[in-house]
C-alpha positions, 0 to 999 in steps of 0.5 A, a space after each residue: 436202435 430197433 434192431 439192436 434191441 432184437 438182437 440183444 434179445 434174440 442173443 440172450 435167448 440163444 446163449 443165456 446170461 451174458 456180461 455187458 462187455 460180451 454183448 457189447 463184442 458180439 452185436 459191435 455197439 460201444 458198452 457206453 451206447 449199449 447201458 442204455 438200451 440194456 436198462 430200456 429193455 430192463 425196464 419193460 422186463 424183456 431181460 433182467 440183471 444178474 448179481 453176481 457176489 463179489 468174492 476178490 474182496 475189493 473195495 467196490 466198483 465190481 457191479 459197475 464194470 463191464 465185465 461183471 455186470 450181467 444180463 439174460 432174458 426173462 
């Protein structure tokens, strides 16, 4: 898992802010494994989550998707 923790970061630090399902793509670890592993680095504030305002007016759910929930390096 070390080694998936580097990458992520190294990945943030080269492309900036990405979504939890391009990370997911790009390092090939399922988003389910990967939610952990972004809060343990989120928690040690190696990187941060970026809200991002809703503006479909949907009934909720946006800021647990995949692909509207972002990350990039502190």
């Amino acid at each position: 898992m070390r080694g998936v923790l580097s990458n992520i970061l190294a990945l943030l630090e080269e492309r900036g802010t990405l979504s939890v399902l391009e990370i997911s793509q790009i390092v090939e670890v399922e988003s389910s494994a990967l939610h952990p592993m972004l809060e343990l680095l989120e928690r040690k504030a190696k990187i941060q989550k970026v809200e991002l305002p809703c503006k479909s007016g949907c009934a909720g759910g946006c800021e647990t998707a995949d692909h509207m929930l972002f990350f990039k390096k502190c």
